[in-house]
N, CA, C and O atoms as a CHARMM CRD file, in Angstrom:
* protein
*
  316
    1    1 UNK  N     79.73200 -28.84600 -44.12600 PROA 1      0.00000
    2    1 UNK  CA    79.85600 -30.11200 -43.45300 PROA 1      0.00000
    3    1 UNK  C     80.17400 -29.91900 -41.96300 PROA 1      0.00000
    4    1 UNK  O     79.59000 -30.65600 -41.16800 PROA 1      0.00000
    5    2 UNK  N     81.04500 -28.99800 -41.50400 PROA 2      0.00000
    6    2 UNK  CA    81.43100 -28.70600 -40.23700 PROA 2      0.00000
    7    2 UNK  C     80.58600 -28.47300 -39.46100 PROA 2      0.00000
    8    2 UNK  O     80.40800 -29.17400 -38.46500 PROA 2      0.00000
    9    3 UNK  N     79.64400 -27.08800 -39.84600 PROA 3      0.00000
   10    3 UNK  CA    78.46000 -26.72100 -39.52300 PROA 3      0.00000
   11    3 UNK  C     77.09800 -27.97500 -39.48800 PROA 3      0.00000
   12    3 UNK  O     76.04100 -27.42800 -39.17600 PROA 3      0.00000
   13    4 UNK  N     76.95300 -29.45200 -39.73600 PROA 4      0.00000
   14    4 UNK  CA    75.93400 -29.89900 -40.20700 PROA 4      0.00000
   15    4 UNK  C     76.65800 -30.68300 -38.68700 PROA 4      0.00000
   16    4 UNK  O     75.92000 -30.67100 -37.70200 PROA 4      0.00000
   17    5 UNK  N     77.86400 -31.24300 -38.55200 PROA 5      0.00000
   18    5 UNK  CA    78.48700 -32.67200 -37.81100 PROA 5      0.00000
   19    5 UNK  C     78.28300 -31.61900 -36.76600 PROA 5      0.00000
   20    5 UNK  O     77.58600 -32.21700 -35.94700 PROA 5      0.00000
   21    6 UNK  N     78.49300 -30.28600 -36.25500 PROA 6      0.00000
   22    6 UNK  CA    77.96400 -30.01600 -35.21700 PROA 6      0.00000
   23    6 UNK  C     76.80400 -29.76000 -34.33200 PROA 6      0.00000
   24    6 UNK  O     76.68200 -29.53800 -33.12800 PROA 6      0.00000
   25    7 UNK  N     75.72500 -29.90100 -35.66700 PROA 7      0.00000
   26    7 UNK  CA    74.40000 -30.04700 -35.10400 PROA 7      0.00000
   27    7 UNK  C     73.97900 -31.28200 -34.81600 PROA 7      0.00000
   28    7 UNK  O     73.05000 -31.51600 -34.04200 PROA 7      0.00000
   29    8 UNK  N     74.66300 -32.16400 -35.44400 PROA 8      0.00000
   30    8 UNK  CA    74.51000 -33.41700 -35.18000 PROA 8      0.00000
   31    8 UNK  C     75.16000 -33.79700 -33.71100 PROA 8      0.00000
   32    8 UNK  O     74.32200 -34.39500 -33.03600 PROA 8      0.00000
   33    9 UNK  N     76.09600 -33.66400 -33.20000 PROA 9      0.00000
   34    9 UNK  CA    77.17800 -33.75400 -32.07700 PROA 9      0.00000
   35    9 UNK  C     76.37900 -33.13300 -30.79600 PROA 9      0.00000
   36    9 UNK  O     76.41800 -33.76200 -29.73900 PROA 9      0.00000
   37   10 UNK  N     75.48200 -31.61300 -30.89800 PROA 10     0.00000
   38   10 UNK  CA    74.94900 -31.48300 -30.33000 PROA 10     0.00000
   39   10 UNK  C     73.88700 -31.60200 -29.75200 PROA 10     0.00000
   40   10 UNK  O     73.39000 -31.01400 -28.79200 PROA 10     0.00000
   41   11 UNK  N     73.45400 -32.66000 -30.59700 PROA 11     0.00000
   42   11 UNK  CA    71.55000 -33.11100 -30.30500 PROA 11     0.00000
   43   11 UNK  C     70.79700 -32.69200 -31.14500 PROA 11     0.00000
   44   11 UNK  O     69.66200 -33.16900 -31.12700 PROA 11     0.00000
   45   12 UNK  N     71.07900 -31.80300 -32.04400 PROA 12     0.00000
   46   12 UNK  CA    69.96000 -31.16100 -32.62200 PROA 12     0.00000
   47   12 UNK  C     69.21800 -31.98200 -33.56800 PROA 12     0.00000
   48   12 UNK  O     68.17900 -31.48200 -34.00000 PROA 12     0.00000
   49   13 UNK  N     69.61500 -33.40000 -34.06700 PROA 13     0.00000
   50   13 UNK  CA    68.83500 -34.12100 -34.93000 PROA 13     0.00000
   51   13 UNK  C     68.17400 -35.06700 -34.26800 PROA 13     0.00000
   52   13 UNK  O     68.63900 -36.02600 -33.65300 PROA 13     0.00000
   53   14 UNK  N     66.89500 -34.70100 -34.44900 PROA 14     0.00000
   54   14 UNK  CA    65.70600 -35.76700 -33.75900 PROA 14     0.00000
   55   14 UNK  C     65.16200 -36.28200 -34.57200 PROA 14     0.00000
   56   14 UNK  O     65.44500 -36.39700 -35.76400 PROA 14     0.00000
   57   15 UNK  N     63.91100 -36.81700 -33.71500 PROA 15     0.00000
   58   15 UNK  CA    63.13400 -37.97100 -34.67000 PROA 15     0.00000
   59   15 UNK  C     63.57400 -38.66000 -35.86800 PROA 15     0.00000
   60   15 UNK  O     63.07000 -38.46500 -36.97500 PROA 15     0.00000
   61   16 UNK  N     64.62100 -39.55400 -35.60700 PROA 16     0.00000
   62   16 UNK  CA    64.75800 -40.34600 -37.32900 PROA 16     0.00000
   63   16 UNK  C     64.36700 -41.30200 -37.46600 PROA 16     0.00000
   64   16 UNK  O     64.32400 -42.02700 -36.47200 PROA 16     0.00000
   65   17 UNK  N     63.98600 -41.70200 -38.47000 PROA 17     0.00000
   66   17 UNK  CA    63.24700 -42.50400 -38.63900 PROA 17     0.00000
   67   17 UNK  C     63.64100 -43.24200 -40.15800 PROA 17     0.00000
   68   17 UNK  O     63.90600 -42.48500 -41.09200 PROA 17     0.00000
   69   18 UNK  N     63.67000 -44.68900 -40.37100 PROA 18     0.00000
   70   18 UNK  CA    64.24000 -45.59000 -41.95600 PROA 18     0.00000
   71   18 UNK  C     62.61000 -46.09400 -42.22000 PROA 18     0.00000
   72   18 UNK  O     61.64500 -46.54800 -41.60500 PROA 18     0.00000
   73   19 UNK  N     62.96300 -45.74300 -43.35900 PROA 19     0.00000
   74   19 UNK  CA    61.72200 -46.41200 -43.83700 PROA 19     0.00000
   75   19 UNK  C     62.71300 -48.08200 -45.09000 PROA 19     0.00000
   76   19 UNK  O     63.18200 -47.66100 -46.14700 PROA 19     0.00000
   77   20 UNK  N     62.80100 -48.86900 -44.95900 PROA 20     0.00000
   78   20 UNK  CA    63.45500 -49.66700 -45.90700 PROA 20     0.00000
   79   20 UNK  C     62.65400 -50.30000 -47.25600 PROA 20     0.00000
   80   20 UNK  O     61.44100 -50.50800 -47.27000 PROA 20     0.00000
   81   21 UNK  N     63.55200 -50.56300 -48.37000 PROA 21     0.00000
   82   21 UNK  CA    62.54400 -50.95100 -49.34500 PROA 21     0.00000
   83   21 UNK  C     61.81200 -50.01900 -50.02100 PROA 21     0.00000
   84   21 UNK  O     60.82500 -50.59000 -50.48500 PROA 21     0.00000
   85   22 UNK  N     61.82200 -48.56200 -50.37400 PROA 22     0.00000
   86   22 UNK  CA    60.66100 -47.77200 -50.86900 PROA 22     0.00000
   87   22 UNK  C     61.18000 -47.71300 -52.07200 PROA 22     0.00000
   88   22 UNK  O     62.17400 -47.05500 -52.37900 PROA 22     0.00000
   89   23 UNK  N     60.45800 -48.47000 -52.86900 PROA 23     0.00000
   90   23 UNK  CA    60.27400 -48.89800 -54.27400 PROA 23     0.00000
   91   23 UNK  C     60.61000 -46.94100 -55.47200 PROA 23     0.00000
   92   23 UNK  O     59.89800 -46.00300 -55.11300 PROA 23     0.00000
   93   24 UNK  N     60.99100 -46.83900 -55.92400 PROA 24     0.00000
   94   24 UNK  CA    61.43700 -46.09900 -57.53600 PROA 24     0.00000
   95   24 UNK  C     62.10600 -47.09100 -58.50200 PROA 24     0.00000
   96   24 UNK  O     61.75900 -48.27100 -58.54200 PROA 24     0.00000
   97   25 UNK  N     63.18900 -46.51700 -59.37000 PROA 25     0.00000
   98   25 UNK  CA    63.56200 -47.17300 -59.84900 PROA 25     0.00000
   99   25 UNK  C     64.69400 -47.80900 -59.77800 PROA 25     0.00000
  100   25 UNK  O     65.28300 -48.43600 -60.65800 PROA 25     0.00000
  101   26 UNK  N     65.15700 -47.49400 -57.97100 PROA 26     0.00000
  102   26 UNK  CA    65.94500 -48.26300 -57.95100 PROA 26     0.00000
  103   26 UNK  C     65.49400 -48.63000 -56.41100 PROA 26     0.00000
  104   26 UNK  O     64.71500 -47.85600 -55.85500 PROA 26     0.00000
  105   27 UNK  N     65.92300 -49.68400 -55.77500 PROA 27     0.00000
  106   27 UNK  CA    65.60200 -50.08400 -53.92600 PROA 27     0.00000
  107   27 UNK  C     66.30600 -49.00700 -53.33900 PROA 27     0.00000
  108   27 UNK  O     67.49600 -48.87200 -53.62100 PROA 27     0.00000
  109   28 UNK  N     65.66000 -48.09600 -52.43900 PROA 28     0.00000
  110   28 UNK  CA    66.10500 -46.78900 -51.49200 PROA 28     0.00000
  111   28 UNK  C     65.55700 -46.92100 -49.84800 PROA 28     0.00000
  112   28 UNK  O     64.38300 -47.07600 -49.51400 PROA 28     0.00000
  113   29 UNK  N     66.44400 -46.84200 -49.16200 PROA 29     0.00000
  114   29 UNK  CA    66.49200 -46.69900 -48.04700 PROA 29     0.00000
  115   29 UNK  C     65.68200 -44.80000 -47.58400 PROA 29     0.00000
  116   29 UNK  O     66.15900 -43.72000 -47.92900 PROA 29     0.00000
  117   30 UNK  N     64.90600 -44.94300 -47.07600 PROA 30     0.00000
  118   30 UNK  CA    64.11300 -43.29900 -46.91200 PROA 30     0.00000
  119   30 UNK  C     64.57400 -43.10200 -45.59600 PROA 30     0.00000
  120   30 UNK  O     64.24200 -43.81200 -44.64600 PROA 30     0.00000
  121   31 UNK  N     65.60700 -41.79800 -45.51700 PROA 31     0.00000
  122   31 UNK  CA    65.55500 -41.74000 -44.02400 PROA 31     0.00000
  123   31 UNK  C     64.99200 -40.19400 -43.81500 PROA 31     0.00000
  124   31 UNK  O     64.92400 -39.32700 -44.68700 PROA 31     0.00000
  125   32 UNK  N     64.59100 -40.08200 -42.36400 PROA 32     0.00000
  126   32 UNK  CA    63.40600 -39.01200 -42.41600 PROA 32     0.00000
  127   32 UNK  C     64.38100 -38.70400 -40.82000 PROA 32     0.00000
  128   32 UNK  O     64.77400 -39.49400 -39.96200 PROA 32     0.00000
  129   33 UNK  N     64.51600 -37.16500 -40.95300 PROA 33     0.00000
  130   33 UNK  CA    64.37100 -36.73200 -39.50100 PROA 33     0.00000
  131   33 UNK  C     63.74800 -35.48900 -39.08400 PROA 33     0.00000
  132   33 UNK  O     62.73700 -35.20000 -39.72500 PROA 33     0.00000
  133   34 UNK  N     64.18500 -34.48400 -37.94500 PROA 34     0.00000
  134   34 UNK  CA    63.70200 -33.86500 -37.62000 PROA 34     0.00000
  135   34 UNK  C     65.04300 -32.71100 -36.90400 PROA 34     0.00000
  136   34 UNK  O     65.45500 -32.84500 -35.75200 PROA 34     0.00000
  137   35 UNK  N     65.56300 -31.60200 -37.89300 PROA 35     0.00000
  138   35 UNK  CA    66.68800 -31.07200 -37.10200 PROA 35     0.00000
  139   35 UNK  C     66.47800 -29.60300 -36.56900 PROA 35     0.00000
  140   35 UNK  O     66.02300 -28.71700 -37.29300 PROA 35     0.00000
  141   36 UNK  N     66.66900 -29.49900 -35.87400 PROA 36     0.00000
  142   36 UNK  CA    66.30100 -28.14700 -34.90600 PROA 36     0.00000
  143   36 UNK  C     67.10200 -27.43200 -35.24500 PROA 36     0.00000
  144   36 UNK  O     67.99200 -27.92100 -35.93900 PROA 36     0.00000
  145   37 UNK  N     67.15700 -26.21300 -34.97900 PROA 37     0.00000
  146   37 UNK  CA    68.08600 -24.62100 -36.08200 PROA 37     0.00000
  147   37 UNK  C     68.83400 -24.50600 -34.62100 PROA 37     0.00000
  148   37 UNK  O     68.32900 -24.71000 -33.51700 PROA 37     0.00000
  149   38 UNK  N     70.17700 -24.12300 -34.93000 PROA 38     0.00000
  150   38 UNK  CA    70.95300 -23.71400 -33.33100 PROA 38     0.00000
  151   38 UNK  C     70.70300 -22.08200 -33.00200 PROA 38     0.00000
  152   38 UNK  O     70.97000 -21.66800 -31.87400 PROA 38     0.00000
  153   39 UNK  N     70.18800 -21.18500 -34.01700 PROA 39     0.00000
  154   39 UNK  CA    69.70500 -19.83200 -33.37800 PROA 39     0.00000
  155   39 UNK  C     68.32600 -19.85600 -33.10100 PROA 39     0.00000
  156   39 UNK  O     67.91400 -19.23300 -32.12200 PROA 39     0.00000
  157   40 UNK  N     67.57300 -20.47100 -33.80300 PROA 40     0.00000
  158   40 UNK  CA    66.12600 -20.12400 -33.97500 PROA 40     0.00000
  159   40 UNK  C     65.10100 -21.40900 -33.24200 PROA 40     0.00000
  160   40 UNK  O     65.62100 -22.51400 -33.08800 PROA 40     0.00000
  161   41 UNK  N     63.99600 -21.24300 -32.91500 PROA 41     0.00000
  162   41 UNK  CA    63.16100 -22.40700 -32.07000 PROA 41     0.00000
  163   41 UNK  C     62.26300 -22.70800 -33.07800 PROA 41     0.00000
  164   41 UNK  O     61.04000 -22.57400 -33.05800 PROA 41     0.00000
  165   42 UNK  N     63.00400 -23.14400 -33.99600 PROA 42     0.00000
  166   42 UNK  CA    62.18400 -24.03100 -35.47500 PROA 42     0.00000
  167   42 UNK  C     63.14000 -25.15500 -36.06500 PROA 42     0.00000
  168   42 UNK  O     64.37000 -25.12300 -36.03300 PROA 42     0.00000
  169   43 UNK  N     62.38000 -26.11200 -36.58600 PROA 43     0.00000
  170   43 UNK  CA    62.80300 -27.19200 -36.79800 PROA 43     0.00000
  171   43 UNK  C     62.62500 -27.70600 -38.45400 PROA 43     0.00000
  172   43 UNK  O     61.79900 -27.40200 -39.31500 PROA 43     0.00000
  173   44 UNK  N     63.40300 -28.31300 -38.45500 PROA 44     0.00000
  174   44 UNK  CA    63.27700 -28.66100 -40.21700 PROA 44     0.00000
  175   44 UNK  C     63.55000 -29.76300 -40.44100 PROA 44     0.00000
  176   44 UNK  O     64.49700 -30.42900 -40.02200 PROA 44     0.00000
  177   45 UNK  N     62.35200 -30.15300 -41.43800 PROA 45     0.00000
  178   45 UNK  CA    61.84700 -31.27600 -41.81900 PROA 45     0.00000
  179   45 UNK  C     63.34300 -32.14300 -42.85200 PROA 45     0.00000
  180   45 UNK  O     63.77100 -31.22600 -43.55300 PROA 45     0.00000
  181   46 UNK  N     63.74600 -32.76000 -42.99700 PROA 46     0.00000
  182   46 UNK  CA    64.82500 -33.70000 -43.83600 PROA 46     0.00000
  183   46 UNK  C     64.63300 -34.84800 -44.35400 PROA 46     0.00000
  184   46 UNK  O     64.56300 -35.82100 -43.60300 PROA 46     0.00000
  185   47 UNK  N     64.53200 -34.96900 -45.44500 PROA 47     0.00000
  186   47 UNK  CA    64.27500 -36.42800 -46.25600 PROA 47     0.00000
  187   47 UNK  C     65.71200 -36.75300 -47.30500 PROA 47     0.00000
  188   47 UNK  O     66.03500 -36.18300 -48.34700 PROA 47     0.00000
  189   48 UNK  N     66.46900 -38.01900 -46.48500 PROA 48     0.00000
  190   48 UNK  CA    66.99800 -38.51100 -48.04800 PROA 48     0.00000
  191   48 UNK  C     67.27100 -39.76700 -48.38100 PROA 48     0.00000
  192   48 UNK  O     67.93400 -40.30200 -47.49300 PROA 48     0.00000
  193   49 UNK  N     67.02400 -40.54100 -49.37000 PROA 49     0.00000
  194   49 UNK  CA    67.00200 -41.20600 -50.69700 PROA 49     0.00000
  195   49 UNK  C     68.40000 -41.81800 -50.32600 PROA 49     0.00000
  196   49 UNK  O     69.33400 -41.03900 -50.51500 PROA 49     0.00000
  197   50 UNK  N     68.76600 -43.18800 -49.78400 PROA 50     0.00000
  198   50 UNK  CA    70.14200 -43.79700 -50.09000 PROA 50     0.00000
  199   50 UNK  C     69.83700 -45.28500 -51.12200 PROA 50     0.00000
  200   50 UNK  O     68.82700 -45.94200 -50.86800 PROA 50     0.00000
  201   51 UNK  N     70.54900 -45.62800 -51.99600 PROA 51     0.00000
  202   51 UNK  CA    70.57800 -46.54900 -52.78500 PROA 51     0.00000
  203   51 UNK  C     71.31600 -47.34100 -51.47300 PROA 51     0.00000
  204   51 UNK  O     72.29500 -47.26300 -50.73100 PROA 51     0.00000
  205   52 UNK  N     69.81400 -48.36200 -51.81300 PROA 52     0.00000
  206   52 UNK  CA    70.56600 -49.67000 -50.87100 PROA 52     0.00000
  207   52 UNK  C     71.97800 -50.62300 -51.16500 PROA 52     0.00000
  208   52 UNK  O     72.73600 -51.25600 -50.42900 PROA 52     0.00000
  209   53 UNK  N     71.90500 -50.37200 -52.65000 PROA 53     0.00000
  210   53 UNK  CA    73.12100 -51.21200 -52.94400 PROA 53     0.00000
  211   53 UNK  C     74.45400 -50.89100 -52.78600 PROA 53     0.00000
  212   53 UNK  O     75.35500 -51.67600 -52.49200 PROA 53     0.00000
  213   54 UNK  N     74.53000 -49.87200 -52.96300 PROA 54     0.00000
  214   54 UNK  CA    75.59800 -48.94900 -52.88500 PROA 54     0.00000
  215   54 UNK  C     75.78200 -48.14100 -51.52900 PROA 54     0.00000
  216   54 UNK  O     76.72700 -48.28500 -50.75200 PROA 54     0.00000
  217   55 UNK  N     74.82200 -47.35600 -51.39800 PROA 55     0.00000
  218   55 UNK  CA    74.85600 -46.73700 -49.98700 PROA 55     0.00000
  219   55 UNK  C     75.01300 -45.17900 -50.12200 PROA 55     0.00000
  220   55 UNK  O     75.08800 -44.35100 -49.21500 PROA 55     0.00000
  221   56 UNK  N     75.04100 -44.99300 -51.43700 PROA 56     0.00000
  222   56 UNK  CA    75.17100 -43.25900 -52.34700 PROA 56     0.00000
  223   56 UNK  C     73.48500 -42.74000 -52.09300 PROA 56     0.00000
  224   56 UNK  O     72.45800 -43.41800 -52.11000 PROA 56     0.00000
  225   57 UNK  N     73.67500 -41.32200 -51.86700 PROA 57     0.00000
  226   57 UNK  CA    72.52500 -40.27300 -51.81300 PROA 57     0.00000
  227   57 UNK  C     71.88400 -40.41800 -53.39000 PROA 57     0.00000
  228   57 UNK  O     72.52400 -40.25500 -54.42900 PROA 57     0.00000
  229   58 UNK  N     70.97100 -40.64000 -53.31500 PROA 58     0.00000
  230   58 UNK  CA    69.99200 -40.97800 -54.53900 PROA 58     0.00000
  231   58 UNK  C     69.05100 -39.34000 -54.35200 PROA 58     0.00000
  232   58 UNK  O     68.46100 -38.88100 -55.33000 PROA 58     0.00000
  233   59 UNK  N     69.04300 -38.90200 -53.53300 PROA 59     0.00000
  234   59 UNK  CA    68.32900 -37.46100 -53.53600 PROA 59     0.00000
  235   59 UNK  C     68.04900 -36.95800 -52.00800 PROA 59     0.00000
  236   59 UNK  O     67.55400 -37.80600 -51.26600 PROA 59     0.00000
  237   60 UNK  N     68.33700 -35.54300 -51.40900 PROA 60     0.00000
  238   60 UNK  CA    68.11400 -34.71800 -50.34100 PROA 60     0.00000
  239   60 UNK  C     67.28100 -33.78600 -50.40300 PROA 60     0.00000
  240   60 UNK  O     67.22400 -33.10800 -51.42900 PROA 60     0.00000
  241   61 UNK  N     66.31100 -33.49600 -49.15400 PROA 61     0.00000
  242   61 UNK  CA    65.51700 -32.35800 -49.13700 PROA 61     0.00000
  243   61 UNK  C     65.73200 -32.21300 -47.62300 PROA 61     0.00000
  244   61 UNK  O     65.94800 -33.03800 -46.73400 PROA 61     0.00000
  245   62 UNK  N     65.52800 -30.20400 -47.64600 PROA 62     0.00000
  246   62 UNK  CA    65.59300 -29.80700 -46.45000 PROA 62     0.00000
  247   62 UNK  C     64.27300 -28.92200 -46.71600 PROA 62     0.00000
  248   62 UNK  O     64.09200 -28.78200 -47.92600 PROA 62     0.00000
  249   63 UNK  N     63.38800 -28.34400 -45.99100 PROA 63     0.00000
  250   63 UNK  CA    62.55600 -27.49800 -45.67100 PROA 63     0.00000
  251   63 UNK  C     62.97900 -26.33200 -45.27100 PROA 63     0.00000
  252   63 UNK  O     62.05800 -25.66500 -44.79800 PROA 63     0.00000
  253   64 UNK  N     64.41600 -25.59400 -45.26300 PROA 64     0.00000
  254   64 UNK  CA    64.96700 -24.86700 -45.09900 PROA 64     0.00000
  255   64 UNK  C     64.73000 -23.88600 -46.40700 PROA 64     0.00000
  256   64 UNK  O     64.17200 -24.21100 -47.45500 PROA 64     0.00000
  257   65 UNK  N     65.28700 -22.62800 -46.08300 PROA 65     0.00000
  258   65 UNK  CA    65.58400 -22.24100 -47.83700 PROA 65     0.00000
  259   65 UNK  C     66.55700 -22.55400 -48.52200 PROA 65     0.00000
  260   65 UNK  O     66.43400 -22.52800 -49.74700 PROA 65     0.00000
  261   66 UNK  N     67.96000 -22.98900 -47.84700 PROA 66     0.00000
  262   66 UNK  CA    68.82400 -23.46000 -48.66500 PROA 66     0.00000
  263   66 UNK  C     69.03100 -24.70000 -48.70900 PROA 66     0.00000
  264   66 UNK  O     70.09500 -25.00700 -49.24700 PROA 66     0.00000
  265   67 UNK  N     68.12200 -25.89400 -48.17600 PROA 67     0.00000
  266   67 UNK  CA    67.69000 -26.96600 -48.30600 PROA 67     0.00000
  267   67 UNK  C     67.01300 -27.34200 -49.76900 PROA 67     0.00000
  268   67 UNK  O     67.47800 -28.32200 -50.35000 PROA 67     0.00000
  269   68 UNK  N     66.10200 -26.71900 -50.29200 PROA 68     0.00000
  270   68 UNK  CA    65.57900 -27.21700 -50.92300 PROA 68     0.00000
  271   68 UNK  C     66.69400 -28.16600 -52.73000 PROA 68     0.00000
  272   68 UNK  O     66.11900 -29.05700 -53.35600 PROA 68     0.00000
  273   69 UNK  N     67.86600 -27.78500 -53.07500 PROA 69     0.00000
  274   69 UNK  CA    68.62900 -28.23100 -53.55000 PROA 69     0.00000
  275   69 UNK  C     69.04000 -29.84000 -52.79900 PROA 69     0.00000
  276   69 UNK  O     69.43400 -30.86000 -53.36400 PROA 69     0.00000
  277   70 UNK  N     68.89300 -29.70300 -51.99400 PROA 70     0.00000
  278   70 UNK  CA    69.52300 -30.88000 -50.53200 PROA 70     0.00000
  279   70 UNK  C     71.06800 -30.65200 -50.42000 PROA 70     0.00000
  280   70 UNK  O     71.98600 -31.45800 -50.57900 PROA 70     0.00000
  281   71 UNK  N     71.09000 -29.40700 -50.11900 PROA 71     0.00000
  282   71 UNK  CA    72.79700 -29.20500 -49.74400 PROA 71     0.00000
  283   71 UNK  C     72.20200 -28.27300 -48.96900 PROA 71     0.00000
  284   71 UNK  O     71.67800 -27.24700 -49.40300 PROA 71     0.00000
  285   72 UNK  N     72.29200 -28.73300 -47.35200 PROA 72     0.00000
  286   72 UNK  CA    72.72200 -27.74500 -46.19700 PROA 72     0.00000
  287   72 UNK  C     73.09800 -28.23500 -45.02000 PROA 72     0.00000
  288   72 UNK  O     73.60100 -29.35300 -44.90600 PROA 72     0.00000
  289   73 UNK  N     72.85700 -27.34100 -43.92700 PROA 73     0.00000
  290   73 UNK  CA    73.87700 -27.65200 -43.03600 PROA 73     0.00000
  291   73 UNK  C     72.35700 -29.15100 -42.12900 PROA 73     0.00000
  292   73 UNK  O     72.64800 -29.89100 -41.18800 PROA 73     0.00000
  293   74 UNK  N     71.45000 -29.13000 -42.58100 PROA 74     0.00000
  294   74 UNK  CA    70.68000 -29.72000 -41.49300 PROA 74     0.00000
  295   74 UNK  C     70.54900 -31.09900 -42.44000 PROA 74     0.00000
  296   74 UNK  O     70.49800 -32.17300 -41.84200 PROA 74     0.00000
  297   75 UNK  N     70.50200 -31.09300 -43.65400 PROA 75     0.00000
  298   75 UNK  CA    70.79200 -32.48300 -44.42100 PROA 75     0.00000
  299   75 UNK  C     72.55900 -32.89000 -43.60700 PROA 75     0.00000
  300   75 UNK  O     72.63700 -33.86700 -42.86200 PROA 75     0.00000
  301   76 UNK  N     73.41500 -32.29300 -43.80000 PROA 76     0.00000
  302   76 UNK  CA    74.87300 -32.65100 -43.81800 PROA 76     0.00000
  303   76 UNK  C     74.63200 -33.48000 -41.84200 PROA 76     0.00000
  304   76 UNK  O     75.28600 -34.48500 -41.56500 PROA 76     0.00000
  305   77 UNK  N     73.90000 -33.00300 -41.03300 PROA 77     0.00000
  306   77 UNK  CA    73.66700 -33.25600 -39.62500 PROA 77     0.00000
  307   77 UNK  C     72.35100 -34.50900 -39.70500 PROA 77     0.00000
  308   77 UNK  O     72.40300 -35.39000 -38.84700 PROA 77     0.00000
  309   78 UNK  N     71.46100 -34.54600 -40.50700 PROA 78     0.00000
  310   78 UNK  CA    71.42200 -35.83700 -41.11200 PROA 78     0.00000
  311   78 UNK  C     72.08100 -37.15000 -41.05300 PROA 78     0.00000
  312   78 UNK  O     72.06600 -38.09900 -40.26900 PROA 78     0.00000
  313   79 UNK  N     72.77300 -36.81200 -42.36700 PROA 79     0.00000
  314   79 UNK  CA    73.79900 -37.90100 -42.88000 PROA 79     0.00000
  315   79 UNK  C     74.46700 -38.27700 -41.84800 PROA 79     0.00000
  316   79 UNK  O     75.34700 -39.13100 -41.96100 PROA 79     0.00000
């Protein structure tokens, strides 16, 4: 988490973007960004899933390797 609020703090999360309303089986808010690595000049893709009603993670993806669970530091800079 420490590691994620400082990529966030520092700029590194771009392009976000809500998509509202995207129909499953329950109403989800899609938020999409774009977070840049603080050693490396590559960027990773982030998608996650909030239940509109509630406001709880319904599901995370990172394009990272330890993203793909949706627990890392560029989902946590996300959120």
């Amino acid at each position: 988490m420490k590691k994620g609020y400082w990529l966030w703090k520092e700029g590194y999360v771009k392009a976000v973007s809500v998509k509202p309303n995207v129909q499953a089986r329950k109403r989800l808010f899609l938020v999409k960004a774009r977070v840049s690595a603080s050693m490396k000049s590559i960027s990773y893709m982030v998608n996650v899933h909030f239940d509109q009603g509630t406001g709880e993670v319904e599901f995370a993806k990172c394009c990272c390797k330890a993203g793909k669970g949706g627990c890392c530091k560029h989902v946590a800079a996300t959120l």
